[in-house]
HTML snippet that shows the backbone in 3Dmol.js (N, CA, C, O; Angstrom):
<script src="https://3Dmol.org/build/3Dmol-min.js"></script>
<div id="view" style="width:600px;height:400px;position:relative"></div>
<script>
const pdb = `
ATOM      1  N   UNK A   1       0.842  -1.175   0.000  1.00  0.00           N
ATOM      2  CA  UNK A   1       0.000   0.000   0.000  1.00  0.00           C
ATOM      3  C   UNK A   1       0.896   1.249   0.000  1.00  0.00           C
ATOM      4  O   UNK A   1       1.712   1.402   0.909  1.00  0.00           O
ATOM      5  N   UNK A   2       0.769   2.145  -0.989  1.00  0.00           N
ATOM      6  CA  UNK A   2       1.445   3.468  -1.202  1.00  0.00           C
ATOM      7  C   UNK A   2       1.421   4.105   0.311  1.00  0.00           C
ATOM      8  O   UNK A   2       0.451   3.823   1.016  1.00  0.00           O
ATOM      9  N   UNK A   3       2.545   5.029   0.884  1.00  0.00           N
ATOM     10  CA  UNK A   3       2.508   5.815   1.672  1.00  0.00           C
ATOM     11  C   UNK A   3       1.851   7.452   1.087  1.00  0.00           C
ATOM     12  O   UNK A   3       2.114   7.947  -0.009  1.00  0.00           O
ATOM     13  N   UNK A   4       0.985   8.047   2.123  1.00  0.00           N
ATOM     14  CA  UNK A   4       0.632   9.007   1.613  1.00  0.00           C
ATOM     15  C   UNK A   4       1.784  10.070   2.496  1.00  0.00           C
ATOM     16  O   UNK A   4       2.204  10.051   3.653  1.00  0.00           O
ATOM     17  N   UNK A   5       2.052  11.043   1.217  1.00  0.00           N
ATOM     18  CA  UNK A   5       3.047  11.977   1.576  1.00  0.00           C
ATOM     19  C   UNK A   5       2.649  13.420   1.424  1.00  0.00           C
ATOM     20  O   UNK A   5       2.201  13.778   0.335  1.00  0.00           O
ATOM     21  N   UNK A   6       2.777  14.343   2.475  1.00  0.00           N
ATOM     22  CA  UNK A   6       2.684  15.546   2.301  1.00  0.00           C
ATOM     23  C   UNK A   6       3.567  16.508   2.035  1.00  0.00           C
ATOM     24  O   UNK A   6       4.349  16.618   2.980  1.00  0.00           O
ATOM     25  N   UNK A   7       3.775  17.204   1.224  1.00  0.00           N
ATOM     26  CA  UNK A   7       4.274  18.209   0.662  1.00  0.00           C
ATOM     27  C   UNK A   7       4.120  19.317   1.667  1.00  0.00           C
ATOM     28  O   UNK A   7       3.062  19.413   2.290  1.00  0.00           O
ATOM     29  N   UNK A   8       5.268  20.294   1.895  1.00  0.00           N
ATOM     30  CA  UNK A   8       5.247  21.464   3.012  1.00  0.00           C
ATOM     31  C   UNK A   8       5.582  22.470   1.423  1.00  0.00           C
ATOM     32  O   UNK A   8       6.518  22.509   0.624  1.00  0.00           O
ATOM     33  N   UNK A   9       3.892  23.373   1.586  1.00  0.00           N
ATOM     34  CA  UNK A   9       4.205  24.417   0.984  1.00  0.00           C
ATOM     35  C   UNK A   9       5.205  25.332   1.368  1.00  0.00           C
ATOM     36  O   UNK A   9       5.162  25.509   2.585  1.00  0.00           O
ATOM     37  N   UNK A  10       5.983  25.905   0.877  1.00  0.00           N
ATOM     38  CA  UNK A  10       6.645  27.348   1.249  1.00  0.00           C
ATOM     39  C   UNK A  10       5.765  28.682   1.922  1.00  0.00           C
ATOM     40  O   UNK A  10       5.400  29.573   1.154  1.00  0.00           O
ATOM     41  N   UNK A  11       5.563  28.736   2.859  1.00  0.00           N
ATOM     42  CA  UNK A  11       4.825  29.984   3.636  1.00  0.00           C
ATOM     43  C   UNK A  11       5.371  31.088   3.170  1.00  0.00           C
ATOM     44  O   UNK A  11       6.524  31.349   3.514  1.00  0.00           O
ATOM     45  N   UNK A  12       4.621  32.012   2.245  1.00  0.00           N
ATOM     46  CA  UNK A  12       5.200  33.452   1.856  1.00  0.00           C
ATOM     47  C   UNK A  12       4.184  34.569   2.620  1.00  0.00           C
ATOM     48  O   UNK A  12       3.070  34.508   3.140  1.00  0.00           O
ATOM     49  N   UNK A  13       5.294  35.725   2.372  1.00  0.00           N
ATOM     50  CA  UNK A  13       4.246  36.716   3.353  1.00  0.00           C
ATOM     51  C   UNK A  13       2.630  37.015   3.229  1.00  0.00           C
ATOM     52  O   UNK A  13       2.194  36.942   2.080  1.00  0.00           O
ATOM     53  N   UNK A  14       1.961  37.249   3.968  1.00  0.00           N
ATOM     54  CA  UNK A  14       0.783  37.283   3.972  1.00  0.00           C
ATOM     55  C   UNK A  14       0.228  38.662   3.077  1.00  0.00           C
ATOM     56  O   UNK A  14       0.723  39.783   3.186  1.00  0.00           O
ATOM     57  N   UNK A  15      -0.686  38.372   2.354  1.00  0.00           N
ATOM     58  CA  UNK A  15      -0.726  40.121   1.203  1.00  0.00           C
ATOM     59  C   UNK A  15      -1.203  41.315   2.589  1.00  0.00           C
ATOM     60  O   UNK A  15      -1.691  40.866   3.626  1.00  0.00           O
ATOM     61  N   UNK A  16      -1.038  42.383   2.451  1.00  0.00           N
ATOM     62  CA  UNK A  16      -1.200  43.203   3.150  1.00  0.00           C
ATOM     63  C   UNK A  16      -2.731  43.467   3.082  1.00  0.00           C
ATOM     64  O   UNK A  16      -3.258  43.298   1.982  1.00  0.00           O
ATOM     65  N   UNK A  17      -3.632  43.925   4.295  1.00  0.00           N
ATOM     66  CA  UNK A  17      -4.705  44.003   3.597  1.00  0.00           C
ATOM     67  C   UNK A  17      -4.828  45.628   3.351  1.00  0.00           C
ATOM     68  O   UNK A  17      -4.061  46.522   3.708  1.00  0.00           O
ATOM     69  N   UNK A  18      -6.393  45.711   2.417  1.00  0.00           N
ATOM     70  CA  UNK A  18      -6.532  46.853   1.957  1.00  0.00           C
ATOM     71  C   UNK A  18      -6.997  47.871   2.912  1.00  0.00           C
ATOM     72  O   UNK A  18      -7.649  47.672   3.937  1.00  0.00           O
ATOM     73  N   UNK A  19      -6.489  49.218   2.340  1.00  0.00           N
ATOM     74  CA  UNK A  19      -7.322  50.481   3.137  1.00  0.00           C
ATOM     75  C   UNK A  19      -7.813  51.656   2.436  1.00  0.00           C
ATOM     76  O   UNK A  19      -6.986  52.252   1.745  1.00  0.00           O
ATOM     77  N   UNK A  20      -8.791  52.025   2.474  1.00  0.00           N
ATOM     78  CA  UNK A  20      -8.802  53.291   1.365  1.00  0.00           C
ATOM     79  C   UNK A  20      -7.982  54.398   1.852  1.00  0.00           C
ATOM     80  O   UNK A  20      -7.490  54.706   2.938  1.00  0.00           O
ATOM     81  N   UNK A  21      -8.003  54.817   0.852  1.00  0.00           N
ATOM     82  CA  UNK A  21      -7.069  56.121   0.603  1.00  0.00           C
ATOM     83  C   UNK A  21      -7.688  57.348  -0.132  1.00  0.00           C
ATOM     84  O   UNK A  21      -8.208  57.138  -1.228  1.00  0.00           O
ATOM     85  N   UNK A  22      -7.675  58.616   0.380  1.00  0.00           N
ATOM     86  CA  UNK A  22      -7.742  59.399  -0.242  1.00  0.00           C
ATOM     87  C   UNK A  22      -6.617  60.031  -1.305  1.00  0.00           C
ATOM     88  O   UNK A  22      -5.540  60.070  -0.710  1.00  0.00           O
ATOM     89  N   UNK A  23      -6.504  60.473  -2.494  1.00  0.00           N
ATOM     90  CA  UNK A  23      -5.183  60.981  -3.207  1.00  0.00           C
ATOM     91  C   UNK A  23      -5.744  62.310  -4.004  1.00  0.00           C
ATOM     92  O   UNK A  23      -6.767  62.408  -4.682  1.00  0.00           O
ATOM     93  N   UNK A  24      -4.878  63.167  -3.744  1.00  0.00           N
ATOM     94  CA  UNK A  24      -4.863  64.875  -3.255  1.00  0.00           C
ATOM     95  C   UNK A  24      -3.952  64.878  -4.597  1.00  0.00           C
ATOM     96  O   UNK A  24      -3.451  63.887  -5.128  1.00  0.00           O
ATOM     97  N   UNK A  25      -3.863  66.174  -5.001  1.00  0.00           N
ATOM     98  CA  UNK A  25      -3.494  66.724  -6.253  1.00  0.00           C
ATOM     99  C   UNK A  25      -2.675  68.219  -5.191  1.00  0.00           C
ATOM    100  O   UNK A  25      -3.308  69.205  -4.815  1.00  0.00           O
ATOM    101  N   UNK A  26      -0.764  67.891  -4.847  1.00  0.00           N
ATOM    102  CA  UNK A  26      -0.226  68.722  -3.975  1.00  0.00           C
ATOM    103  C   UNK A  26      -0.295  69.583  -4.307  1.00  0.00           C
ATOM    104  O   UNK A  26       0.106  69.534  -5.470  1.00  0.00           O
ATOM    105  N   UNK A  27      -0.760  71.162  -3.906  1.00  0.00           N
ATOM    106  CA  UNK A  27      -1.029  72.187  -4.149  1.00  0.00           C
ATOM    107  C   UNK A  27      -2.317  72.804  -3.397  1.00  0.00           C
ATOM    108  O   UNK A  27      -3.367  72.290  -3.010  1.00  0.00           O
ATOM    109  N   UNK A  28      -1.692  74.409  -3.340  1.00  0.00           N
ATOM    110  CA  UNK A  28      -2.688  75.030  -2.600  1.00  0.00           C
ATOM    111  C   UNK A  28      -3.589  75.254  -3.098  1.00  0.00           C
ATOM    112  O   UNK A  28      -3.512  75.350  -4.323  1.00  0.00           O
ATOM    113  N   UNK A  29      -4.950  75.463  -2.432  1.00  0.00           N
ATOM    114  CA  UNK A  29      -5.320  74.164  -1.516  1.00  0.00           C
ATOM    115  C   UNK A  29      -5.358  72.475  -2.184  1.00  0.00           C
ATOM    116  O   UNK A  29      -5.379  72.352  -3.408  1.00  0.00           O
ATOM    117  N   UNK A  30      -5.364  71.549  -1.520  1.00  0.00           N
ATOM    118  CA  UNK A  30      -5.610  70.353  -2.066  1.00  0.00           C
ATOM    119  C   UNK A  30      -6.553  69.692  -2.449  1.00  0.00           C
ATOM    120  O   UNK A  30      -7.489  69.479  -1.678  1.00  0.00           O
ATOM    121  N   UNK A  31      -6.549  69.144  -3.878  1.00  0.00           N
ATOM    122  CA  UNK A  31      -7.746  68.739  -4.285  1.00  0.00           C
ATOM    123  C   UNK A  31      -8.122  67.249  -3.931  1.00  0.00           C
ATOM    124  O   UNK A  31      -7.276  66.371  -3.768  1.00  0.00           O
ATOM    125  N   UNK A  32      -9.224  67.096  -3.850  1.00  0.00           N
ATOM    126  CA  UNK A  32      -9.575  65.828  -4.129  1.00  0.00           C
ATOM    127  C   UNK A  32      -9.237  64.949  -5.677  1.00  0.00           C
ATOM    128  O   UNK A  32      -9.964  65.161  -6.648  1.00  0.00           O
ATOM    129  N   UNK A  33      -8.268  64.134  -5.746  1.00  0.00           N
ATOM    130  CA  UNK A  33      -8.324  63.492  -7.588  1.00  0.00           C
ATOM    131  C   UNK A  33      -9.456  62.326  -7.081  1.00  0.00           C
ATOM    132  O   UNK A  33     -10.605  62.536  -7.470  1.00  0.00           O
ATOM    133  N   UNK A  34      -9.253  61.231  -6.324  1.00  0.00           N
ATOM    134  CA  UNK A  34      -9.599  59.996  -6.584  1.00  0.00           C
ATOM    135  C   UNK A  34      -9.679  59.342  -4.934  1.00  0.00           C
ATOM    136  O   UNK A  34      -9.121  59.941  -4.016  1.00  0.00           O
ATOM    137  N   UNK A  35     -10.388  58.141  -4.720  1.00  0.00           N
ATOM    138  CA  UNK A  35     -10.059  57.386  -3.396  1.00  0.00           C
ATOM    139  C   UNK A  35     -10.146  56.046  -3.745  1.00  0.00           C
ATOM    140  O   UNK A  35     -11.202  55.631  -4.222  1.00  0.00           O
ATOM    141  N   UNK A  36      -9.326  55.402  -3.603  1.00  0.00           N
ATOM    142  CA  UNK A  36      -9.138  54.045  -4.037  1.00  0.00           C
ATOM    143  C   UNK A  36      -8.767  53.009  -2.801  1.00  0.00           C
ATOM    144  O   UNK A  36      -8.497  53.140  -1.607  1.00  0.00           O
ATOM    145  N   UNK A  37      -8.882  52.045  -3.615  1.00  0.00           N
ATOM    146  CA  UNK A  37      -8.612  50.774  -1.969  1.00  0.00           C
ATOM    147  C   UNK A  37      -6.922  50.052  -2.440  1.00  0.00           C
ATOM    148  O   UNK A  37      -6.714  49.490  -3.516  1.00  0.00           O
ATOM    149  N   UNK A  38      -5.959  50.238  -1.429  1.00  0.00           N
ATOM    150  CA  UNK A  38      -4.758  50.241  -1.647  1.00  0.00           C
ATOM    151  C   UNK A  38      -3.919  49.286  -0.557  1.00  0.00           C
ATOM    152  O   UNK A  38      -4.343  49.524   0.574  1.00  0.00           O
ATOM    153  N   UNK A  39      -2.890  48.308  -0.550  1.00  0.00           N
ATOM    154  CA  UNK A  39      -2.282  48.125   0.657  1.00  0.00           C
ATOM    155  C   UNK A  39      -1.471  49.353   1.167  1.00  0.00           C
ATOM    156  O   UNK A  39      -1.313  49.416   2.386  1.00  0.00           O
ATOM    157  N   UNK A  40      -0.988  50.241   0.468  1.00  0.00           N
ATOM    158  CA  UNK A  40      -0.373  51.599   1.325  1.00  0.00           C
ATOM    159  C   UNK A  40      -0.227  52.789   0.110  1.00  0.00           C
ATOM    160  O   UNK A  40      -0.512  52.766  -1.087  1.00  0.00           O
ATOM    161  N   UNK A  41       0.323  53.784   0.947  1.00  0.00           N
ATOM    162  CA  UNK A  41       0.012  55.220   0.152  1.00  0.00           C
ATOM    163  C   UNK A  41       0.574  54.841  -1.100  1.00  0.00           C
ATOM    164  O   UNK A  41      -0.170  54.948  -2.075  1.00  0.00           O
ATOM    165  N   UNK A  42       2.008  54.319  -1.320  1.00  0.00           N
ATOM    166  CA  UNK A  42       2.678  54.441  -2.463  1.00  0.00           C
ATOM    167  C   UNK A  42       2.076  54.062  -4.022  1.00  0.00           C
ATOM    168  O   UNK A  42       2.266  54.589  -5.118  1.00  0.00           O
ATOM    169  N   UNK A  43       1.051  52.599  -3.474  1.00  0.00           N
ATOM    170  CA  UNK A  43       0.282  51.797  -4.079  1.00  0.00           C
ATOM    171  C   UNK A  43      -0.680  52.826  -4.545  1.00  0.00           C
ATOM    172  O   UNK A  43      -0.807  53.009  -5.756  1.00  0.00           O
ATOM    173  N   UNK A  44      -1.325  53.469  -3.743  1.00  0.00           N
ATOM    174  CA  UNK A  44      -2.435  54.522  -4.073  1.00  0.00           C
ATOM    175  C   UNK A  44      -2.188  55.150  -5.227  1.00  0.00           C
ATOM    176  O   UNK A  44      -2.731  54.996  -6.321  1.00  0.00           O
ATOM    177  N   UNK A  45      -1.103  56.059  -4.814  1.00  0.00           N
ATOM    178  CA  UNK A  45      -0.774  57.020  -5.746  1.00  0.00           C
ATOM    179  C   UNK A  45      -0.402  56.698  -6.675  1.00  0.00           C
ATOM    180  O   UNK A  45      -0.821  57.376  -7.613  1.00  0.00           O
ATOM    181  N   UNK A  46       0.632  55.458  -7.082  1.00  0.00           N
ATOM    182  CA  UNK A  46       0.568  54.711  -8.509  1.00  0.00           C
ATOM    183  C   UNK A  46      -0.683  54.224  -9.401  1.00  0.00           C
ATOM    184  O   UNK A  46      -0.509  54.115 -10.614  1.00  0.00           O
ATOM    185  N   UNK A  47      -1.685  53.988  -8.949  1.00  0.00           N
ATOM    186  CA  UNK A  47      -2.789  53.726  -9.060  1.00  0.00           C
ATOM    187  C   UNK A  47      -3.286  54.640  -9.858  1.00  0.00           C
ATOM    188  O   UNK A  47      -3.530  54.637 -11.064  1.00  0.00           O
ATOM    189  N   UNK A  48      -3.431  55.589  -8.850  1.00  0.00           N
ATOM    190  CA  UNK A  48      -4.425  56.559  -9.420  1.00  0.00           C
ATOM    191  C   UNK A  48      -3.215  57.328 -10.456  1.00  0.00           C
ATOM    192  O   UNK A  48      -3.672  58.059 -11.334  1.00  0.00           O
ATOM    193  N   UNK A  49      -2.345  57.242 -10.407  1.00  0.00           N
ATOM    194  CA  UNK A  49      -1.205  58.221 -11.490  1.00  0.00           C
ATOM    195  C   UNK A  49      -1.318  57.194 -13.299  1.00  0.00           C
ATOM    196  O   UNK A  49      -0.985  57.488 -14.447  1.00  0.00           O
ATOM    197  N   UNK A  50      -1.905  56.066 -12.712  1.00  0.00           N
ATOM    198  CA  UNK A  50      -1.912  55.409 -13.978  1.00  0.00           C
ATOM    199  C   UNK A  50      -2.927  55.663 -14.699  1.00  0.00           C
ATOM    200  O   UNK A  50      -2.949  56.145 -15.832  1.00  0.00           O
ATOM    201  N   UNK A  51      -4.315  55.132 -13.627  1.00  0.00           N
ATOM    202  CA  UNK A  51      -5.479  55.397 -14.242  1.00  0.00           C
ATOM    203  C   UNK A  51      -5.594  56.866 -14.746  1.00  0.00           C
ATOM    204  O   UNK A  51      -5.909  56.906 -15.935  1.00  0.00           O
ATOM    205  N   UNK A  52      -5.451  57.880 -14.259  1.00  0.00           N
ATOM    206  CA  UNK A  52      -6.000  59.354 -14.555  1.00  0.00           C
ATOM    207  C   UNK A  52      -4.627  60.018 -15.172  1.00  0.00           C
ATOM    208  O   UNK A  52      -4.413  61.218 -15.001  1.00  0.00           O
ATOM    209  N   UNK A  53      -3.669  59.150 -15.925  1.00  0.00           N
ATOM    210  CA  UNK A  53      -2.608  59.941 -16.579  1.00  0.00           C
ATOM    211  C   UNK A  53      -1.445  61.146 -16.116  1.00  0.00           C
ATOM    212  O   UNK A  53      -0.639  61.773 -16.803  1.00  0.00           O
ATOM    213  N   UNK A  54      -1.859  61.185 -14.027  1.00  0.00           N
ATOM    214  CA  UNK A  54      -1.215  61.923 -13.726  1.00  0.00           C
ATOM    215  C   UNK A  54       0.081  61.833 -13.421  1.00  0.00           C
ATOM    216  O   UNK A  54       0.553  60.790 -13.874  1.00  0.00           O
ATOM    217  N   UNK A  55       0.848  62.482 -12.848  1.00  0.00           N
ATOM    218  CA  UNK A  55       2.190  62.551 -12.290  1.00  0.00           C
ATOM    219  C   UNK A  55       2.515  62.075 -11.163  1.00  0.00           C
ATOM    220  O   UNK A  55       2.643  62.884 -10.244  1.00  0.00           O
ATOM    221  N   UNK A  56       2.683  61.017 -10.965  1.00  0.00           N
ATOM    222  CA  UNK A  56       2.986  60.576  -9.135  1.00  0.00           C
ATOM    223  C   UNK A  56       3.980  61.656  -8.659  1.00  0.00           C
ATOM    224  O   UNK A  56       4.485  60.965  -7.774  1.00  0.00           O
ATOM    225  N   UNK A  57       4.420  62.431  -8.602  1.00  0.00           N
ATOM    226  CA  UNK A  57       5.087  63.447  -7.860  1.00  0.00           C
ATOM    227  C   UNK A  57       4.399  64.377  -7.336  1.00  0.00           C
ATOM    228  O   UNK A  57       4.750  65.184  -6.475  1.00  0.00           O
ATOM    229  N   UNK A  58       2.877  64.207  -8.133  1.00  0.00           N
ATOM    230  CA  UNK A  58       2.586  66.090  -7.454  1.00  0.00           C
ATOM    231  C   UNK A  58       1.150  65.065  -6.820  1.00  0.00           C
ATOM    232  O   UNK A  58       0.120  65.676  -6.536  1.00  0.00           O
ATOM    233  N   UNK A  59       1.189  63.764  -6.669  1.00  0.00           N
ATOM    234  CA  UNK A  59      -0.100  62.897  -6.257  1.00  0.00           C
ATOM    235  C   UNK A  59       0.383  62.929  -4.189  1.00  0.00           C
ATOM    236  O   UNK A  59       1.551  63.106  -3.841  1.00  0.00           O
ATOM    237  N   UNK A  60      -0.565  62.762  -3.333  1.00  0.00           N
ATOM    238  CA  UNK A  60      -0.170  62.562  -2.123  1.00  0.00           C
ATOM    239  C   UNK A  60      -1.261  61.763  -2.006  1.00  0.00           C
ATOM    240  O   UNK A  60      -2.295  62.092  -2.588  1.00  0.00           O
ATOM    241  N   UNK A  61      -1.207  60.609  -1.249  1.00  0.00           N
ATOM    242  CA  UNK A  61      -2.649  59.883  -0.371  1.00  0.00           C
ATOM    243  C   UNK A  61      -2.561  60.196   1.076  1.00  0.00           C
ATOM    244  O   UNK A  61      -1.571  60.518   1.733  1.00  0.00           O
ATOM    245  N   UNK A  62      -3.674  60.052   1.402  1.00  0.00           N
ATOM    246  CA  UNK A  62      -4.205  60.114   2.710  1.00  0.00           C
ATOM    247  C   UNK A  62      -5.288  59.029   3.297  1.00  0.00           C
ATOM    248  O   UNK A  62      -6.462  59.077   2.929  1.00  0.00           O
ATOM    249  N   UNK A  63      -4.742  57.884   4.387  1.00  0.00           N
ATOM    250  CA  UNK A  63      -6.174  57.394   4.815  1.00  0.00           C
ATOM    251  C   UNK A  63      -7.149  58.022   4.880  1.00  0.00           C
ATOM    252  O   UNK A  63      -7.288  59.239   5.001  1.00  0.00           O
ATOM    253  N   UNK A  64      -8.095  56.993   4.781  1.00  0.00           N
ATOM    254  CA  UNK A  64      -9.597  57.538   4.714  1.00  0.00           C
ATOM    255  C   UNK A  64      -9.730  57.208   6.476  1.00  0.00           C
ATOM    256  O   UNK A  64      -9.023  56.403   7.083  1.00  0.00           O
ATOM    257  N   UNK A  65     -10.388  57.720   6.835  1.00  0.00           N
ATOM    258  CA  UNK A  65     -10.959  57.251   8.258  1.00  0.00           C
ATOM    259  C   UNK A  65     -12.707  56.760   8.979  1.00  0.00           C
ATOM    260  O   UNK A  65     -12.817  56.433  10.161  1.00  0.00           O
TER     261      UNK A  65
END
`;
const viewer = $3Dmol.createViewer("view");
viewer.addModel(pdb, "pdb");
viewer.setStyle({}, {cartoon: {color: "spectrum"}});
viewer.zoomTo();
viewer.render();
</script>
């Protein structure tokens, strides 16, 4: 009778979970562009710099609360 054998997956990090974000257009005063659901600001602002053709430099996020 065959032995049954288990295989040990490799445990990789767990995905971060999501948070919304607000992302501001830097400048006085700040606008609202977009709020999206992101694991962190950086993610945000790439996001929204892709979708809406903007500049991630002048993009900032902010949790939502």
């Amino acid at each position: 009778m065959p032995r049954e054998t288990q295989l040990a997956l490799p445990s990789g990090p767990e995905p971060a979970p999501l948070s919304d974000w607000d992302v501001l257009v830097r400048r006085s005063p700040a606008q609202l562009v977009a709020w999206v659901r992101a694991s962190d600001a950086d993610r945000a602002v790439k996001q929204v710099a892709m979708d809406l053709g903007k500049d991630a430099k002048r993009l900032v996020a902010v949790r939502r609360r």
